[in-house]
Short mmCIF file of the C-alpha atoms (twelve columns), coordinates in Angstrom:
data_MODEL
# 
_entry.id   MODEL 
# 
loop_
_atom_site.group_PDB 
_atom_site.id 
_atom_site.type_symbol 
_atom_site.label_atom_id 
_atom_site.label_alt_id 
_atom_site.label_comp_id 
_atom_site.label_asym_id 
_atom_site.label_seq_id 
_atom_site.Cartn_x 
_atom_site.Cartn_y 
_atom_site.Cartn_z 
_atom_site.pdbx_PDB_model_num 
ATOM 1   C CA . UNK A 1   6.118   54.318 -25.793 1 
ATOM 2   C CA . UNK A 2   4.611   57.742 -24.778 1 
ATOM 3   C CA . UNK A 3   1.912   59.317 -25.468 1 
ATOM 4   C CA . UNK A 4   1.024   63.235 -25.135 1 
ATOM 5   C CA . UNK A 5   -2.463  64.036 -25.882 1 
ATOM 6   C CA . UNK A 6   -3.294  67.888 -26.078 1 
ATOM 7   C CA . UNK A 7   -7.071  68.567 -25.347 1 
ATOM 8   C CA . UNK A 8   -9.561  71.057 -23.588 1 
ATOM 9   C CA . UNK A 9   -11.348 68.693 -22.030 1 
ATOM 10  C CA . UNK A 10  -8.834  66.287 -20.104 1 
ATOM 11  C CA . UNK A 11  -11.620 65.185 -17.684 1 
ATOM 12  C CA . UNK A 12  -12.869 63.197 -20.586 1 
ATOM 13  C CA . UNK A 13  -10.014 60.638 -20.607 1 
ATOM 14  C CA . UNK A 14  -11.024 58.845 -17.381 1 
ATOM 15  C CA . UNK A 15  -11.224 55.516 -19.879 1 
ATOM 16  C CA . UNK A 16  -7.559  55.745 -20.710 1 
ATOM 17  C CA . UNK A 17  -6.923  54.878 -17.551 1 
ATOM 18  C CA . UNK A 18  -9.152  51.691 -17.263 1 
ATOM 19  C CA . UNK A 19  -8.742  48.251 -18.645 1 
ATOM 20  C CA . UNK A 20  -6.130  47.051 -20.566 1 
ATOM 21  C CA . UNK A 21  -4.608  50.831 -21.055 1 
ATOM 22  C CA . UNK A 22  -4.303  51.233 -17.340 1 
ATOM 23  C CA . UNK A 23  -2.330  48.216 -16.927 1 
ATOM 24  C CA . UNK A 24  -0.004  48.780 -19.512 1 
ATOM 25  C CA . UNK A 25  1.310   51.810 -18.228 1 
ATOM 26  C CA . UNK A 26  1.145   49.750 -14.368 1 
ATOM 27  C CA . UNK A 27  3.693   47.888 -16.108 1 
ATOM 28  C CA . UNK A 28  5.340   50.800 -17.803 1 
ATOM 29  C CA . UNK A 29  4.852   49.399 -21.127 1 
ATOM 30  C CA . UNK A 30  3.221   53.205 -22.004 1 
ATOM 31  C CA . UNK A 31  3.052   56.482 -20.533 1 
ATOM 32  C CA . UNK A 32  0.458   58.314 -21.165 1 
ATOM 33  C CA . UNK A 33  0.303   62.396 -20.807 1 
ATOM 34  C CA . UNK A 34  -3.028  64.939 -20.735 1 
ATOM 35  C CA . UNK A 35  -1.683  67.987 -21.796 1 
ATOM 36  C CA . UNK A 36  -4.312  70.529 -20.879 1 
ATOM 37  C CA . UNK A 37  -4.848  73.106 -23.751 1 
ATOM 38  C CA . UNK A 38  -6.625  75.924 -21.585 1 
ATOM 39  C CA . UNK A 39  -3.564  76.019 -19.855 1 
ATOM 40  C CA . UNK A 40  -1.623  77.926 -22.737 1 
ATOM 41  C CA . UNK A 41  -4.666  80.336 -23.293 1 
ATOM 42  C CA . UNK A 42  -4.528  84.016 -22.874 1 
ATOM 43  C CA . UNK A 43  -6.754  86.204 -20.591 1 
ATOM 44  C CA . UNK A 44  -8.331  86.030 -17.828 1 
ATOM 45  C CA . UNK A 45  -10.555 82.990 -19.999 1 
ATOM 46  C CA . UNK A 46  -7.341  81.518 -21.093 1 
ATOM 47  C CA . UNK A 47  -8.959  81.437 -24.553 1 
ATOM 48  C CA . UNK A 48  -7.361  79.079 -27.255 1 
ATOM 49  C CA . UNK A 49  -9.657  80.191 -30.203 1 
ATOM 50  C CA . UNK A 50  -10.454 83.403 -31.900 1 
ATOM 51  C CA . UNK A 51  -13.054 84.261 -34.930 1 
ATOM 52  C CA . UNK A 52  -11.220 82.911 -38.454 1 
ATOM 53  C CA . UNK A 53  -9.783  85.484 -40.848 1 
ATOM 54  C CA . UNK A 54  -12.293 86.506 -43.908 1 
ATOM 55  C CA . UNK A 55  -15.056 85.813 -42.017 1 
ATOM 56  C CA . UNK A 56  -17.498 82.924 -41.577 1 
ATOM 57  C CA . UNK A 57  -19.148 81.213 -39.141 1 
ATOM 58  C CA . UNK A 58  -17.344 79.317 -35.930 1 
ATOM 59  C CA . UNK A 59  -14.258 79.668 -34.374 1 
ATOM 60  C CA . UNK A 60  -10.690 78.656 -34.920 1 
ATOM 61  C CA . UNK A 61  -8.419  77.063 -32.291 1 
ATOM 62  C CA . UNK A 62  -5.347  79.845 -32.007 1 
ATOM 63  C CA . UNK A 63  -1.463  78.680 -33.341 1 
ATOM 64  C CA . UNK A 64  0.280   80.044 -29.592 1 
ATOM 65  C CA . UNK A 65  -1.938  77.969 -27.075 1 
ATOM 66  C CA . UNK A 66  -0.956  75.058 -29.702 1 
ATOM 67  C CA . UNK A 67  1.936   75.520 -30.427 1 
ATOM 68  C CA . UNK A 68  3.571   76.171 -26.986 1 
ATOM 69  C CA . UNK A 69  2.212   72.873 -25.827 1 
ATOM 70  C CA . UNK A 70  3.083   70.763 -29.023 1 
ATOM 71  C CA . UNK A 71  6.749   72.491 -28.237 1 
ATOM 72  C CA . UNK A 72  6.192   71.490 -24.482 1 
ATOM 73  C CA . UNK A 73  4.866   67.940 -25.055 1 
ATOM 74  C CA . UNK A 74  8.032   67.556 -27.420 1 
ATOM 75  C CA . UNK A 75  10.327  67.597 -24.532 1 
ATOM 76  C CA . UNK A 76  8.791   64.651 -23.287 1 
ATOM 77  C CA . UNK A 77  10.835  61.090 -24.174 1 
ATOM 78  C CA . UNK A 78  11.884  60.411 -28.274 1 
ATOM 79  C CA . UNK A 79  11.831  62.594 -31.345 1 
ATOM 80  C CA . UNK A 80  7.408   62.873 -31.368 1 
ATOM 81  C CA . UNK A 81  5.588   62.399 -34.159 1 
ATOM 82  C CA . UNK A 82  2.265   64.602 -33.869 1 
ATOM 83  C CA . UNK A 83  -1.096  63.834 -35.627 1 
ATOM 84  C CA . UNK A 84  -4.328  65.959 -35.619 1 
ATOM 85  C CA . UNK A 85  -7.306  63.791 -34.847 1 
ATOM 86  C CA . UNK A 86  -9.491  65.246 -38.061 1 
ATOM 87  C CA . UNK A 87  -12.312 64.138 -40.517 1 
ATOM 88  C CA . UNK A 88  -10.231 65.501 -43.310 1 
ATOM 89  C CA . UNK A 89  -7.801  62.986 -42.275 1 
ATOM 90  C CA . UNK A 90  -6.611  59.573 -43.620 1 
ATOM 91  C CA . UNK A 91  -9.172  57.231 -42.374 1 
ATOM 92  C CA . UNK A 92  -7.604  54.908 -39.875 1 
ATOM 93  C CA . UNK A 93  -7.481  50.940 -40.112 1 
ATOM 94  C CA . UNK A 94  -5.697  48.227 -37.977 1 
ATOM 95  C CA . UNK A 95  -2.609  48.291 -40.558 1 
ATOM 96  C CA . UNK A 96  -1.911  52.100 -39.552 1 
ATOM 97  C CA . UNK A 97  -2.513  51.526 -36.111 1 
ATOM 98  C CA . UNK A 98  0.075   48.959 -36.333 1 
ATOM 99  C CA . UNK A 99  2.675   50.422 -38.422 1 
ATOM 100 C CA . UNK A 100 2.359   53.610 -35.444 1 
ATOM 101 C CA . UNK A 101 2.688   50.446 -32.698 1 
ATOM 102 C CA . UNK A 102 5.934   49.380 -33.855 1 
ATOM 103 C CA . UNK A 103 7.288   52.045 -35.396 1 
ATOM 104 C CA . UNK A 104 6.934   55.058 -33.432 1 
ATOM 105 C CA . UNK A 105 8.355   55.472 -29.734 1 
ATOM 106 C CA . UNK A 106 6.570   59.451 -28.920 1 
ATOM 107 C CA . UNK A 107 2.636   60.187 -29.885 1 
ATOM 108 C CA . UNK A 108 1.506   63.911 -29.830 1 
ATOM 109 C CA . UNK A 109 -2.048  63.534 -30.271 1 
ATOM 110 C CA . UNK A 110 -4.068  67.046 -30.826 1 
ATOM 111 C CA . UNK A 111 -7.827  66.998 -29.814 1 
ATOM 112 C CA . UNK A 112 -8.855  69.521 -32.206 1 
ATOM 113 C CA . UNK A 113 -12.504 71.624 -31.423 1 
ATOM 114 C CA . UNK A 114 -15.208 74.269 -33.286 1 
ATOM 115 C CA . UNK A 115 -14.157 74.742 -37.183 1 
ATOM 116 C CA . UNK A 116 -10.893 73.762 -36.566 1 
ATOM 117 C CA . UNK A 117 -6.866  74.637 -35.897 1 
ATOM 118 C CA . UNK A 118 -4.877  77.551 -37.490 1 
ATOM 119 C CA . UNK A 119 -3.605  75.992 -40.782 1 
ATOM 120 C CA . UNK A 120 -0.075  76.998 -39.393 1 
ATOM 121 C CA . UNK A 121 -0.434  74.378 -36.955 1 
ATOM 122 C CA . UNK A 122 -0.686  71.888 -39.281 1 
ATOM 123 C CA . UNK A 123 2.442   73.340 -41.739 1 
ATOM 124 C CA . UNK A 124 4.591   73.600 -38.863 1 
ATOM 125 C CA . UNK A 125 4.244   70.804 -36.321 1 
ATOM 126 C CA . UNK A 126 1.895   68.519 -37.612 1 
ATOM 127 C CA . UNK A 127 3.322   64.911 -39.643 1 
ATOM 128 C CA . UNK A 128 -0.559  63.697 -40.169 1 
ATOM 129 C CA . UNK A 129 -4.464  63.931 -40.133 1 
ATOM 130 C CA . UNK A 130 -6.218  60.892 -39.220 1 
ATOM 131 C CA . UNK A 131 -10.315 60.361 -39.171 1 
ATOM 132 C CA . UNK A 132 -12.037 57.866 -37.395 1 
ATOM 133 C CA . UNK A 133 -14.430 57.741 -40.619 1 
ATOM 134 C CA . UNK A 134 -16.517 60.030 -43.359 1 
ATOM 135 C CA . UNK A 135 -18.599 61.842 -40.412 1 
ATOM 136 C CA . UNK A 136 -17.952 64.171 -37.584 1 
ATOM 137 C CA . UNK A 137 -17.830 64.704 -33.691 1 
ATOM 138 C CA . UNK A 138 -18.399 67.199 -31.320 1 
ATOM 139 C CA . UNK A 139 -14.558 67.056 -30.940 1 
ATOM 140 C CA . UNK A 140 -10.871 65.139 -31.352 1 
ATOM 141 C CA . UNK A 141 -11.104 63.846 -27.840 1 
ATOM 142 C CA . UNK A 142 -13.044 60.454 -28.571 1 
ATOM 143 C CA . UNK A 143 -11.022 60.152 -31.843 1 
ATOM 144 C CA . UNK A 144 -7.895  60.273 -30.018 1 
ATOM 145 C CA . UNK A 145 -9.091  57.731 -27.284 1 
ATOM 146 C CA . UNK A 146 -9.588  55.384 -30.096 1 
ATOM 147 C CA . UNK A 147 -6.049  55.474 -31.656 1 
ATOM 148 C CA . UNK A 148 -4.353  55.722 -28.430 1 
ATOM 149 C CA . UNK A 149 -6.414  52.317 -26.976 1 
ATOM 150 C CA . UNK A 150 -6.068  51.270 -30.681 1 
ATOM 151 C CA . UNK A 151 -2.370  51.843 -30.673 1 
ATOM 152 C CA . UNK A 152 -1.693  50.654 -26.827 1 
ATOM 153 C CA . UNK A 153 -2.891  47.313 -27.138 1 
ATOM 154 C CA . UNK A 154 -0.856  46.132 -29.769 1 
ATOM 155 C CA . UNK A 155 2.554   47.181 -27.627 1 
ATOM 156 C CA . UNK A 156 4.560   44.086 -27.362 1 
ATOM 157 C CA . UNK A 157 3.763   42.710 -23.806 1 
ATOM 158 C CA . UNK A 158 0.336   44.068 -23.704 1 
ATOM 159 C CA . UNK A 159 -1.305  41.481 -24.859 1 
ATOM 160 C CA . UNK A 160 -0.559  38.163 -25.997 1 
ATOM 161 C CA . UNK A 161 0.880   37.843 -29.605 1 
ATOM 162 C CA . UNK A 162 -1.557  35.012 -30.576 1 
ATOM 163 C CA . UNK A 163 -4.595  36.948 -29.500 1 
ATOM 164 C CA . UNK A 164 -3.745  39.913 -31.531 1 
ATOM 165 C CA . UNK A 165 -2.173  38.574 -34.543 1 
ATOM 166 C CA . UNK A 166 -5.814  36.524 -34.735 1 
ATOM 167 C CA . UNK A 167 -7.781  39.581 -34.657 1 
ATOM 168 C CA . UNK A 168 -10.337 40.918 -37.236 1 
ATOM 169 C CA . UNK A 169 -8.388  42.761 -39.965 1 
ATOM 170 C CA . UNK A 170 -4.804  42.185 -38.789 1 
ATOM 171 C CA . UNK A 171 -5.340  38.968 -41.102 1 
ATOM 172 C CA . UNK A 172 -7.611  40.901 -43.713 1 
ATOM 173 C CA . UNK A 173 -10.547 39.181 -42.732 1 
ATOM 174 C CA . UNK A 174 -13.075 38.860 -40.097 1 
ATOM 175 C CA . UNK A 175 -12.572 37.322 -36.887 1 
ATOM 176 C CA . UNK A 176 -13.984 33.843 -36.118 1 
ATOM 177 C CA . UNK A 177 -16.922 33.139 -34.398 1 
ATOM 178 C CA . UNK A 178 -15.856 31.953 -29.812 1 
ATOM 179 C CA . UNK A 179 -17.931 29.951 -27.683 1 
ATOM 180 C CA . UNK A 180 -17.202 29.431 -24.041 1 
ATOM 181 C CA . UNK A 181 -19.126 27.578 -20.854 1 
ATOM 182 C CA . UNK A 182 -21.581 26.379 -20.861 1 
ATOM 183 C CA . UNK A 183 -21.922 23.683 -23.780 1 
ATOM 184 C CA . UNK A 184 -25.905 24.728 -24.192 1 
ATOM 185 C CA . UNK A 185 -27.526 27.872 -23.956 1 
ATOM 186 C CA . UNK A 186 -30.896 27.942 -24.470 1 
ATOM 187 C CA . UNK A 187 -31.265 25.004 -26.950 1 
ATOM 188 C CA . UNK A 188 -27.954 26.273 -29.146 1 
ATOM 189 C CA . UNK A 189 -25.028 23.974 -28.834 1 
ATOM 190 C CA . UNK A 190 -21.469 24.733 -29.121 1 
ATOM 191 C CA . UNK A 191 -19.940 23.636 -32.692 1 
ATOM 192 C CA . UNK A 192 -18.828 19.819 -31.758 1 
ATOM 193 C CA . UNK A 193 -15.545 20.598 -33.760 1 
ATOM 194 C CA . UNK A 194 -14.529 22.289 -30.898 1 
ATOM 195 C CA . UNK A 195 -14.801 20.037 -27.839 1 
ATOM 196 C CA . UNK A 196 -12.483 17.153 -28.801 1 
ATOM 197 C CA . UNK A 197 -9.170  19.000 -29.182 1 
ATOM 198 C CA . UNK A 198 -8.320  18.169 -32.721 1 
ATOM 199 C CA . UNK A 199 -6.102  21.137 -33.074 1 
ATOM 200 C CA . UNK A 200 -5.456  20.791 -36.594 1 
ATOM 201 C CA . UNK A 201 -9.724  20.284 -37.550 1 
ATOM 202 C CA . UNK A 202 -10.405 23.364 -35.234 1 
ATOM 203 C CA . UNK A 203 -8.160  25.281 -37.206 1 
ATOM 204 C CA . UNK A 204 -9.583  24.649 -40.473 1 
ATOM 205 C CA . UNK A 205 -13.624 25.286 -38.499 1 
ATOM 206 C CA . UNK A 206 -12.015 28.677 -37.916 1 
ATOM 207 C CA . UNK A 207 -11.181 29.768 -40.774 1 
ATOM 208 C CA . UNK A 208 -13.833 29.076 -42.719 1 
ATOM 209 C CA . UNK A 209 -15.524 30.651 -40.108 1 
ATOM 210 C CA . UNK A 210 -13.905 33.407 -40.408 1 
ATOM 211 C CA . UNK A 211 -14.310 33.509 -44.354 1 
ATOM 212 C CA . UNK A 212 -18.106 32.976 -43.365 1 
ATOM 213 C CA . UNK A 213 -18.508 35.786 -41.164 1 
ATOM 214 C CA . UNK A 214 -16.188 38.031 -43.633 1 
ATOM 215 C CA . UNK A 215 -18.636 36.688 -46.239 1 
ATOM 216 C CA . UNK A 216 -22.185 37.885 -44.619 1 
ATOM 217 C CA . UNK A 217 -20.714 41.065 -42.631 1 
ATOM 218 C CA . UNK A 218 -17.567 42.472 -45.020 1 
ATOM 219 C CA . UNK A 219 -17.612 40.985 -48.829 1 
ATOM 220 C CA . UNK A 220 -15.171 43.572 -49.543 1 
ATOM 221 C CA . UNK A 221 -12.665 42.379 -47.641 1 
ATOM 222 C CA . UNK A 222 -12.584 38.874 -49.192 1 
ATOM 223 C CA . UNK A 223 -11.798 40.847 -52.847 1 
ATOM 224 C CA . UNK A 224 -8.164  41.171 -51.196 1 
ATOM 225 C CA . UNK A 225 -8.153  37.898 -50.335 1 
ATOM 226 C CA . UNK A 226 -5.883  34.808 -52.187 1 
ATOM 227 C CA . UNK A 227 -8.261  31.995 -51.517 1 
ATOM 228 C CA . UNK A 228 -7.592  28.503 -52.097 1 
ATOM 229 C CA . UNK A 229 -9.653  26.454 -54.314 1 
ATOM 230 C CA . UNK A 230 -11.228 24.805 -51.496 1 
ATOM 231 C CA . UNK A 231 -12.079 27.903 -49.801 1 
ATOM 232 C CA . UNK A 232 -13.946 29.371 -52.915 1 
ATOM 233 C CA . UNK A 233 -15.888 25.904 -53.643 1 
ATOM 234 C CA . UNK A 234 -17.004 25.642 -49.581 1 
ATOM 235 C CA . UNK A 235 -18.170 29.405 -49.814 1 
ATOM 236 C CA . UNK A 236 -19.722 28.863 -52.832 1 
ATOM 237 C CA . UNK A 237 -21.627 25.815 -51.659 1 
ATOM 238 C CA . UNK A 238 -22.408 28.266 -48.084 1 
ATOM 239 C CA . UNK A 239 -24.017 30.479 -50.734 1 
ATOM 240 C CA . UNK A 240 -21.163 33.055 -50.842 1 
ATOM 241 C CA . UNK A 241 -19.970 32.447 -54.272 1 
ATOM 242 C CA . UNK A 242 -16.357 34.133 -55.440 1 
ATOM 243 C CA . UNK A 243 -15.939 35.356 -58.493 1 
# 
């Protein structure tokens, strides 16, 4: 896959190249592009925004300086598809970050800044919004570190299969609960279940763990949920009951 991420602030993307991103694209399993926005601007300022039309306060990021480097980033590897990193956007969850995973081979992410991006922008280049949530940030740039660490981590060969397809949310639930070394901490033991390397009795500890912790931290997840008998009776008897 590549990715193309337009911003003003490219010096803010240091974390894309740490950690599990960085060695993806070691192993060229992603390539990852800064496309800086100032770069298109006009002037001896290079400015990329102007005052909007009819007035009001703010500015508004300009169509060329866009445009040219959505058209520029497009030459880069397969047909792109471009998304806007806004609050008026879809709000993103693992199954979209998936579906753009496996689906997609060419990201154009757009960092957008101040009130906004010409609407023309949006009619002409852009195939969706997407919002990290119902609030807002100084700017796209953490938004699109999000979805693009989001999105790189679940290329095949990143990571391994079993530790993603166990995640919270990729099953609609919450995650289980992990212990490692050593066996006490403090007077708290690690769950004897998981010691003795019955495979088939640490599966069933985990996911009623995981209905547990779903339960207490995300009820409204388990409404999407087709739970077993047994699962409904143990959370009722944990104090969870299902209606």
């Amino acid at each position: 896959m590549r990715l193309d991420i337009i911003t003003l602030f490219p010096e803010m993307f240091a974390p894309i190249y740490t950690s599990i991103p960085a060695r993806a694209q070691k192993r060229g399993l992603v390539e990852v592009g800064l496309v800086d926005l100032r770069a298109y601007g006009s002037g001896r300022h290079f400015q990329t925004d102007d005052i909007p039309y009819g007035g009001g306060s703010g500015m508004v990021m300009q169509p060329e300086p866009l445009g040219c480097a959505i058209e520029d980033a497009q030459k880069h590897g397969a047909p792109a598809h471009v998304i806007y990193l806004s609050p008026q956007g879809s709000p993103l969850n693992q199954k979209r970050v998936e579906d753009l995973a496996h689906n997609q081979q060419h990201l154009i992410l757009i960092c957008g800044h101040y009130e906004g991006i010409d609407e023309r922008i949006l009619q002409k280049y852009v195939h969706e919004e997407i919002s990290l949530g119902d609030f807002v940030i100084s700017g796209g740039e953490l938004a699109a570190m999000v979805l693009a660490d989001a999105v790189i981590r679940l290329l095949p060969g990143v990571i391994d299969s079993d530790s993603a397809s166990n995640e919270s949310f990729t099953t609609g639930i919450l995650d289980y609960p992990y212990y490692t070394r050593p066996l006490e901490y403090k007077g708290l033991q690690v769950p004897e279940v998981l010691v003795h390397g019955d495979h088939k009795k640490i599966a069933e500890w985990r996911r009623r763990q995981a209905l547990l912790n779903t339960a207490r931290k995300r009820p409204d997840l388990l409404a999407k949920q087709n739970l077993s008998d047994a699962e409904r009776e143990f959370l009722h008897q944990a104090g969870y009951p299902q209606d």
